[in-house]
C-alpha positions as CSV (number, residue, x, y, z in Angstrom):
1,X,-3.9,23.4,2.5
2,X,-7.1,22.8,0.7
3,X,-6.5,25.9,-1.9
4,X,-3.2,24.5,-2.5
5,X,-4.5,21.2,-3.3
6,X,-7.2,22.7,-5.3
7,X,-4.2,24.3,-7.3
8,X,-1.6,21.0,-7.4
9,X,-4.3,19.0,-8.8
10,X,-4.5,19.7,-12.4
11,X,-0.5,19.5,-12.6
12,X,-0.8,16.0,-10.5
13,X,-3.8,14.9,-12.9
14,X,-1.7,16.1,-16.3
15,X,1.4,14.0,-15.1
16,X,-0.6,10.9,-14.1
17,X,-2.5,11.0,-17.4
18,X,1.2,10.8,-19.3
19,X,2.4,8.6,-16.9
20,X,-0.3,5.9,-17.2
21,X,-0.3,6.7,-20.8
22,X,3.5,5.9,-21.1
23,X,3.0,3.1,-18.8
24,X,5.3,4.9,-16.5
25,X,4.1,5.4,-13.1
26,X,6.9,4.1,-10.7
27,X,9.5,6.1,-13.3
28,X,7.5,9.0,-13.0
29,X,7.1,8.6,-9.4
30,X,11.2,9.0,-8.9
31,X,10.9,12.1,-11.0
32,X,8.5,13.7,-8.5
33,X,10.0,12.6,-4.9
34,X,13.0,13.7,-6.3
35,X,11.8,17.3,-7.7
36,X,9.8,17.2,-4.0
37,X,13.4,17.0,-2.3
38,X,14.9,19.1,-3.9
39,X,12.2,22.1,-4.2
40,X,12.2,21.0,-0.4
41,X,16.1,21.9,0.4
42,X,16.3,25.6,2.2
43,X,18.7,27.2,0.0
44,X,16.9,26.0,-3.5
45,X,13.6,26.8,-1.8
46,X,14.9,30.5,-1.4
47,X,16.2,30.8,-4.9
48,X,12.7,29.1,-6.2
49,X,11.3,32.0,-4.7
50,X,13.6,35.0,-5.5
51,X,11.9,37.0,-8.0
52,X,14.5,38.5,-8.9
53,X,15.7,35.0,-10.6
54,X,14.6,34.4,-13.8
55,X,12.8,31.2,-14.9
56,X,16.0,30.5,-17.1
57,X,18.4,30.2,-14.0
58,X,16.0,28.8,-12.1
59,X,16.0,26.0,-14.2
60,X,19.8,25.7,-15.1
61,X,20.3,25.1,-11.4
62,X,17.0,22.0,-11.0
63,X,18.6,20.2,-14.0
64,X,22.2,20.6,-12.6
65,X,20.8,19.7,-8.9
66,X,19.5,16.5,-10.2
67,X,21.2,15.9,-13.3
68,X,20.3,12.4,-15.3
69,X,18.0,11.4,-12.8
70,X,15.6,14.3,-14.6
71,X,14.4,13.6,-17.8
72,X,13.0,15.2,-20.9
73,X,9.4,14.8,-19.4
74,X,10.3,16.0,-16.0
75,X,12.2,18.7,-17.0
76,X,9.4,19.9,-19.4
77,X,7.2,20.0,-15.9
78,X,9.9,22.4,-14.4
79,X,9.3,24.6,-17.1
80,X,5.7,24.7,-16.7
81,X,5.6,25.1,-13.3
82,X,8.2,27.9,-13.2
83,X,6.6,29.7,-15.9
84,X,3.6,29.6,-13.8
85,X,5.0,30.1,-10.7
86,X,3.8,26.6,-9.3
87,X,7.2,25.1,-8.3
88,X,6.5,25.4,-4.6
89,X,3.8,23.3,-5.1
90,X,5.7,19.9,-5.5
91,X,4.9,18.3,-2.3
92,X,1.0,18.5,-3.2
93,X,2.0,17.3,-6.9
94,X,3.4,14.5,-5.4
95,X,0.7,13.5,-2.7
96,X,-2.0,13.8,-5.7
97,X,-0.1,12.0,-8.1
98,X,0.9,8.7,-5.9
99,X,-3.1,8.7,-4.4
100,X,-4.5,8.5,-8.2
101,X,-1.7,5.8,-8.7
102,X,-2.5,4.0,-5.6
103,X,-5.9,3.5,-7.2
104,X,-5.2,2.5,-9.9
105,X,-2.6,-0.1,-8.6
106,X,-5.3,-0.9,-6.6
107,X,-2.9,-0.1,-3.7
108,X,-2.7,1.3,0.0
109,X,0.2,2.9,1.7
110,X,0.6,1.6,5.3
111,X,3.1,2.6,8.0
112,X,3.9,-0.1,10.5
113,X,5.9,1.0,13.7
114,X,7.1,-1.8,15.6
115,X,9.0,-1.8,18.9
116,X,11.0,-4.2,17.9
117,X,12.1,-5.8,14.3
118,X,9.8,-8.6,12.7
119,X,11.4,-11.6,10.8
120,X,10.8,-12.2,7.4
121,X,7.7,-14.6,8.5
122,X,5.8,-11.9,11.1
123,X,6.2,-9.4,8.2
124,X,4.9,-11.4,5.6
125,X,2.3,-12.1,7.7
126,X,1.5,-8.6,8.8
127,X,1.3,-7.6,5.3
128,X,-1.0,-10.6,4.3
129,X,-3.4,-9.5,7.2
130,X,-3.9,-5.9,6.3
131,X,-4.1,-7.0,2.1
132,X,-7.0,-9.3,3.8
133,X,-8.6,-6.4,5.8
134,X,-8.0,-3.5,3.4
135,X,-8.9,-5.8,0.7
136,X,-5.8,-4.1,-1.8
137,X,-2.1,-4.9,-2.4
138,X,-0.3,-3.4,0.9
139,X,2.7,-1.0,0.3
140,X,4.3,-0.9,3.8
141,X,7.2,1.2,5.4
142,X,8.1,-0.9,8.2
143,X,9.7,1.6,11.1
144,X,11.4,0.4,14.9
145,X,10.3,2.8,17.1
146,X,11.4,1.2,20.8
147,X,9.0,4.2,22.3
148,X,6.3,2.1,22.1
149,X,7.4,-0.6,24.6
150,X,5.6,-3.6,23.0
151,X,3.9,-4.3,20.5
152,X,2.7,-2.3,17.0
153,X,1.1,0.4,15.6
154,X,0.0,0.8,11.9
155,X,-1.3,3.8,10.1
156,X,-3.4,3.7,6.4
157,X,-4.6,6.8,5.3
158,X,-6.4,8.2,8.4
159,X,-6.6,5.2,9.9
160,X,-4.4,4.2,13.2
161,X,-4.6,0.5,14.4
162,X,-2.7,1.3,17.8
163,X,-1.5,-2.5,19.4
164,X,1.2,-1.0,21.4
165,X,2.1,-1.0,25.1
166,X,2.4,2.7,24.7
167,X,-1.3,3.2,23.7
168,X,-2.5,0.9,25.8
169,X,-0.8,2.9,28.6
170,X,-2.1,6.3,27.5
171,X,-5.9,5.0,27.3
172,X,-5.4,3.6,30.7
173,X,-3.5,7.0,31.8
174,X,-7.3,8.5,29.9
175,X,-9.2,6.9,31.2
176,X,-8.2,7.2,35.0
177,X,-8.5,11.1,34.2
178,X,-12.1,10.8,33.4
């Protein structure tokens, strides 16, 4: 995973460059979740990788996958990275480019599993809390998962802040064990 990072980065770093340069970053940001899917799907991902496909086809079939919703600059970024045989790369293209825009943003990604769904006032509330304790502008992805009994769980980055009936219950279930 690391090599491929090591590899993804200059491609993430180009595209962020034009993108902040363009003042462009949520447009650009489409353009790569949506080259991610794609590249993603099974039967694309197969012809991506069929050498026997030439770069030519290859691209034909992106820009008539995802029609309008591909500009000039993203199609010019297919063609780079088919010519250099990067495509499968997208997903690490992607995670690069929306962690060097989170920066700058001064921004965090958090996911908030609940067990069951906040009002409009709990979830503005939630989201004031962790701008207070991460100290940046909160993007959240708010998720009812009924597995965890009670209460919530939210993820940033690497860190889990597990309030749930369900972890309570497996630290309990833990610590009996030991």
């Amino acid at each position: 995973m690391a090599e491929r990072l090591t590899v993804a980065r200059p491609y993430a770093e180009a595209v962020f460059a034009l993108a902040a340069e363009e003042n462009k970053l949520p447009q650009w940001q489409s353009v790569l979740a949506l080259l991610r899917a794609v590249s993603e799907a099974p039967k694309i991902r197969a012809l991506l990788g069929d050498p026997k496909t030439d770069a030519a086809a290859k691209m034909k079939m992106l820009a008539d996958v995802c029609g309008d919703a591909l500009d000039a600059g993203g199609r010019r970024l297919v063609e780079v990275l088919l010519r250099s045989g990067r495509m499968g790369l997208m997903a690490e293209i992607e995670t690069l480019f929306l962690q060097r825009k989170n920066a700058a943003e001064n921004t965090v990604e958090a996911t908030i599993e609940t067990a069951l769904p906040f009002d409009a006032t709990q979830e503005a509330e939630i989201r004031a809390a962790l701008a207070k304790h991460t100290g940046k502008k909160v993007d959240a992805q708010i998720a009812v998962n009924p597995a965890l009994i009670g209460g919530t769980r939210i993820t940033i980055g690497d860190t889990v802040i597990d309030a749930s009936v369900q972890g309570r219950l497996a630290a309990m279930a833990r610590e009996l064990k030991n």
